[in-house]
MMTF fields as JSON, N, C-alpha, C and O atoms, coordinates in Angstrom:
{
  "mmtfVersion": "1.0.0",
  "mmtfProducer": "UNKNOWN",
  "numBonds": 239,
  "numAtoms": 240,
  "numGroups": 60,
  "numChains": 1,
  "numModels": 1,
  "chainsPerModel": [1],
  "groupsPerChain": [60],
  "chainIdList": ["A"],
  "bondAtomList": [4, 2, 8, 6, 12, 10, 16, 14, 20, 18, 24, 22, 28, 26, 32, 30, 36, 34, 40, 38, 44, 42, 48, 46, 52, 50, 56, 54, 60, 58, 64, 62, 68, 66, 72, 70, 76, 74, 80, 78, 84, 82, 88, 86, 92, 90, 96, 94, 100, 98, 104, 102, 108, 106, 112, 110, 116, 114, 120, 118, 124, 122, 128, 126, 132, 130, 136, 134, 140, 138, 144, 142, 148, 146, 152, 150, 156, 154, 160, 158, 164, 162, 168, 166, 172, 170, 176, 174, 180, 178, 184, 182, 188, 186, 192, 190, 196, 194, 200, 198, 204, 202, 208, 206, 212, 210, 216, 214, 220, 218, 224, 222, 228, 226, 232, 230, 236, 234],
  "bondOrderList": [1, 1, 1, 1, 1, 1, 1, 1, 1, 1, 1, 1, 1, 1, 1, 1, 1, 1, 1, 1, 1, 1, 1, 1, 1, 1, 1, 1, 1, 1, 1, 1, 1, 1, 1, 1, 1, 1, 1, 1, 1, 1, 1, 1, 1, 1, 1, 1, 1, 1, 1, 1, 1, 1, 1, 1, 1, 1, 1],
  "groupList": [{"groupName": "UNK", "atomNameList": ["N", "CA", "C", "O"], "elementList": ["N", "C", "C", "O"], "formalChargeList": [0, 0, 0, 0], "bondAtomList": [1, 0, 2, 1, 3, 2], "bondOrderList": [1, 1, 2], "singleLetterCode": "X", "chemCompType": "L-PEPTIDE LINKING"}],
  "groupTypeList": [0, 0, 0, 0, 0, 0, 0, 0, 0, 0, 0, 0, 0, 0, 0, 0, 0, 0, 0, 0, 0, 0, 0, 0, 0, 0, 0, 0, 0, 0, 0, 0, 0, 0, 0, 0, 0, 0, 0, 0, 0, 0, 0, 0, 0, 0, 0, 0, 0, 0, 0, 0, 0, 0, 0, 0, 0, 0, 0, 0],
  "groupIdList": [1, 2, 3, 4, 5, 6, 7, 8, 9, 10, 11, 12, 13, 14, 15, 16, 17, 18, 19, 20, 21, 22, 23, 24, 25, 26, 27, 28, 29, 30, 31, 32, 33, 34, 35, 36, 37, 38, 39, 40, 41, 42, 43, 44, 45, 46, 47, 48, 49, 50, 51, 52, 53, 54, 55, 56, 57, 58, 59, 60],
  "secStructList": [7, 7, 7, 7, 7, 7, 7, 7, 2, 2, 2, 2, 6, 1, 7, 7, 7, 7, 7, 7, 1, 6, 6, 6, 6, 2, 2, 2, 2, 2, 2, 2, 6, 6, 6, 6, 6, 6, 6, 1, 1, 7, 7, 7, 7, 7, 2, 2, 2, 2, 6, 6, 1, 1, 7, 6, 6, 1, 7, 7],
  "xCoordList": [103.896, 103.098, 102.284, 101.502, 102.691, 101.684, 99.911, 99.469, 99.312, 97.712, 96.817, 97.358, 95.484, 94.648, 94.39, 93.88, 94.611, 93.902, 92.61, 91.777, 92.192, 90.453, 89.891, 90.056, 88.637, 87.874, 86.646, 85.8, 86.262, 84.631, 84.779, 85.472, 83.593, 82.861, 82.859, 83.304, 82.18, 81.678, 82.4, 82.117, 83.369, 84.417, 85.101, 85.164, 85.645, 86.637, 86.015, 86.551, 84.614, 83.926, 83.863, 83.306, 84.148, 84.495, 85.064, 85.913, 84.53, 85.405, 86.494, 86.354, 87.96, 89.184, 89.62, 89.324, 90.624, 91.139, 91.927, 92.52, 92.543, 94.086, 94.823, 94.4, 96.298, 96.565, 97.667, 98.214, 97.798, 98.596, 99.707, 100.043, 100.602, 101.683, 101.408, 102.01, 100.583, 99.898, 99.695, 99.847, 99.332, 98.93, 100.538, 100.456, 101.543, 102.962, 103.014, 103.972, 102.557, 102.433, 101.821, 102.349, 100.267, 99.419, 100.333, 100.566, 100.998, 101.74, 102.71, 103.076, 103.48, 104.123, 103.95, 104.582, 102.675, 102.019, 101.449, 101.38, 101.069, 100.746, 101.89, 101.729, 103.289, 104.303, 104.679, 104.856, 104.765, 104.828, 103.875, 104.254, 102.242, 102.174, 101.911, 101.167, 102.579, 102.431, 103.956, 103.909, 104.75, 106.224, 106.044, 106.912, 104.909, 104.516, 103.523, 102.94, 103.319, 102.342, 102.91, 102.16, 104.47, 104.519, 104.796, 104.819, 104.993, 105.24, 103.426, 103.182, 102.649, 101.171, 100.288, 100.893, 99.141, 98.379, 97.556, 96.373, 98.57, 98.328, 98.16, 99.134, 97.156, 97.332, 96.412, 95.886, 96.26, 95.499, 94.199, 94.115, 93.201, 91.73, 91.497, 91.861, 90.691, 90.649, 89.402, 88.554, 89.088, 87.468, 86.462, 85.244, 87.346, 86.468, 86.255, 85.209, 87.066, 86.762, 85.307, 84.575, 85.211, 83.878, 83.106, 82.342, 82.825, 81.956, 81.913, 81.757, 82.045, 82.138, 82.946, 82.426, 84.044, 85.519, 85.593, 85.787, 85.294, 85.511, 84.861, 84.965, 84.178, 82.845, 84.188, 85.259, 83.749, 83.975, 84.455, 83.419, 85.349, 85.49, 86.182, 86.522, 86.724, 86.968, 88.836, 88.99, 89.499, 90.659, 91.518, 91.725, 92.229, 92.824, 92.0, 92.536],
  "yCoordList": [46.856, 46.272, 47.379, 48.184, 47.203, 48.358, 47.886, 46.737, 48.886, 48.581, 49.353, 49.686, 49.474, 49.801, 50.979, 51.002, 52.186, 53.428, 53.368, 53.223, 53.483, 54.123, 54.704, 55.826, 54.481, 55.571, 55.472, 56.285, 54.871, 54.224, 55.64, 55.839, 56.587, 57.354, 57.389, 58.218, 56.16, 55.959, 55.5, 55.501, 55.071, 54.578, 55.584, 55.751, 56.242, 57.688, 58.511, 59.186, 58.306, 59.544, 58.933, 59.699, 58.242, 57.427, 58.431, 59.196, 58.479, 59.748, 58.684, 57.504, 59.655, 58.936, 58.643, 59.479, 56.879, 57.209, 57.463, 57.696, 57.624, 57.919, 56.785, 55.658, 57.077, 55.698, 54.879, 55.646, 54.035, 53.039, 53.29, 54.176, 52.073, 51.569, 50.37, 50.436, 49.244, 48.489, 48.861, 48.031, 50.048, 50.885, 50.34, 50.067, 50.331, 50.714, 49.677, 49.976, 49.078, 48.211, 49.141, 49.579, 49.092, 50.084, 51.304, 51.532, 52.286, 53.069, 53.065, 54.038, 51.698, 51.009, 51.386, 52.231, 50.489, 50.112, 51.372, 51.593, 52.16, 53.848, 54.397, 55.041, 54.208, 54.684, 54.051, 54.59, 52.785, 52.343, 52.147, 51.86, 52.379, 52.882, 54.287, 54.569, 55.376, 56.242, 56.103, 56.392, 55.907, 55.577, 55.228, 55.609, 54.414, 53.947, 54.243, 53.539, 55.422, 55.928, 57.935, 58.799, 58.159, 59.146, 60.072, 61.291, 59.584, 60.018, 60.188, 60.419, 60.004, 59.909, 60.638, 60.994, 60.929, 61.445, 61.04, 60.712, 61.095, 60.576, 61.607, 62.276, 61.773, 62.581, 61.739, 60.672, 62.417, 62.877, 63.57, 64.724, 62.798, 63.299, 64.082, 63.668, 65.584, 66.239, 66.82, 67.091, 67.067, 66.919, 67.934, 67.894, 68.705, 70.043, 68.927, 68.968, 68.349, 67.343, 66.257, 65.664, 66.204, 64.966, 66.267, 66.115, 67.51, 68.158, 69.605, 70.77, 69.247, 69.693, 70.802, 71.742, 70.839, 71.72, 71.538, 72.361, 69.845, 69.466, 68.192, 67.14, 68.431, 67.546, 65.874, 65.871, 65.062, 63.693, 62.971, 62.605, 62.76, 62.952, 63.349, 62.649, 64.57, 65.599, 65.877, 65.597, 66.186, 66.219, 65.204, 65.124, 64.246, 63.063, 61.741, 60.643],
  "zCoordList": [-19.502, -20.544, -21.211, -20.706, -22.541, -23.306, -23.182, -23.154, -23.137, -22.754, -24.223, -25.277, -23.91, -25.121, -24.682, -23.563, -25.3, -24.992, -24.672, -25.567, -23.186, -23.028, -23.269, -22.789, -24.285, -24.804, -23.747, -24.118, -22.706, -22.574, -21.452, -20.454, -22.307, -21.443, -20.015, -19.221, -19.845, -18.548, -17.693, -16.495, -18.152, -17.553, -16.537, -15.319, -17.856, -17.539, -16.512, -15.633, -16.823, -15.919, -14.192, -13.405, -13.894, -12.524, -11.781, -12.239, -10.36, -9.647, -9.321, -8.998, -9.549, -9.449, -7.749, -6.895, -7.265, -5.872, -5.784, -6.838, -4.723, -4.753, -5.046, -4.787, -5.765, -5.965, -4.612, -3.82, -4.53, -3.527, -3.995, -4.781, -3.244, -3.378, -4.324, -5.396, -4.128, -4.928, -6.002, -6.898, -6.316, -7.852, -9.013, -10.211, -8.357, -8.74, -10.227, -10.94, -10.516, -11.655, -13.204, -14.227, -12.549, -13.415, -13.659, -14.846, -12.578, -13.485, -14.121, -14.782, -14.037, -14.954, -16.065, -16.699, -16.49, -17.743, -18.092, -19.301, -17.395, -18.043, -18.658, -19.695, -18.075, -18.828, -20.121, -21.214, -19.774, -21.353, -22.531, -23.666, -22.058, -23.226, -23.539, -24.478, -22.674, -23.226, -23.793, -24.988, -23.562, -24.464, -25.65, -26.436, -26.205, -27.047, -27.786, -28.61, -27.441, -28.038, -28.336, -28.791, -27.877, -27.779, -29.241, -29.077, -30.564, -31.512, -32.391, -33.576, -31.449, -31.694, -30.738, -29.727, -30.773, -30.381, -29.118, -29.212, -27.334, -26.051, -25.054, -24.708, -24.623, -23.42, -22.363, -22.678, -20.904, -20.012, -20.264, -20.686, -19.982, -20.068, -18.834, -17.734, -19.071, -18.65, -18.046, -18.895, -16.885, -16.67, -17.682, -17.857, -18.169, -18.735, -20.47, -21.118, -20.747, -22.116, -21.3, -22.092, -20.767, -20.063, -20.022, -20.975, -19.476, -18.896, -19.933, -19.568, -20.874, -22.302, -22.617, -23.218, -22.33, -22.622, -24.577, -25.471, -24.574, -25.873, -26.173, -25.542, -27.22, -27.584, -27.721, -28.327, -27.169, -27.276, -28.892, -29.447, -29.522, -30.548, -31.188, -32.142, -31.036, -31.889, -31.052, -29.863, -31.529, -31.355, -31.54, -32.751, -30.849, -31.007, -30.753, -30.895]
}
């Protein structure tokens, strides 16, 4: 299932867990919408973009 790109700060900034077997859905749905999003502007947030690599905003 395609999903909504996350922008929420605070969200993102969550220390990450490891993922399960249970997880296996969610990365499902991570693949498709990055499938769906791949002729556009998708990546992986990166801790140095939260901890100011790159001001919030600015790039894609």
């Amino acid at each position: 299932m395609i999903k909504p790109i996350m922008k929420d700060v605070l969200f993102l900034s969550q220390k990450a867990e490891p993922a399960t077997p249970e997880d296996s859905q969610t990365a499902m749905d991570l693949l498709d919408t990055l499938k769906a999003h791949e002729n556009g502007c998708v990546g992986m947030v990166y801790p140095t973009r939260i901890l100011g690599g790159m001001p919030p905003g600015e790039g894609c």
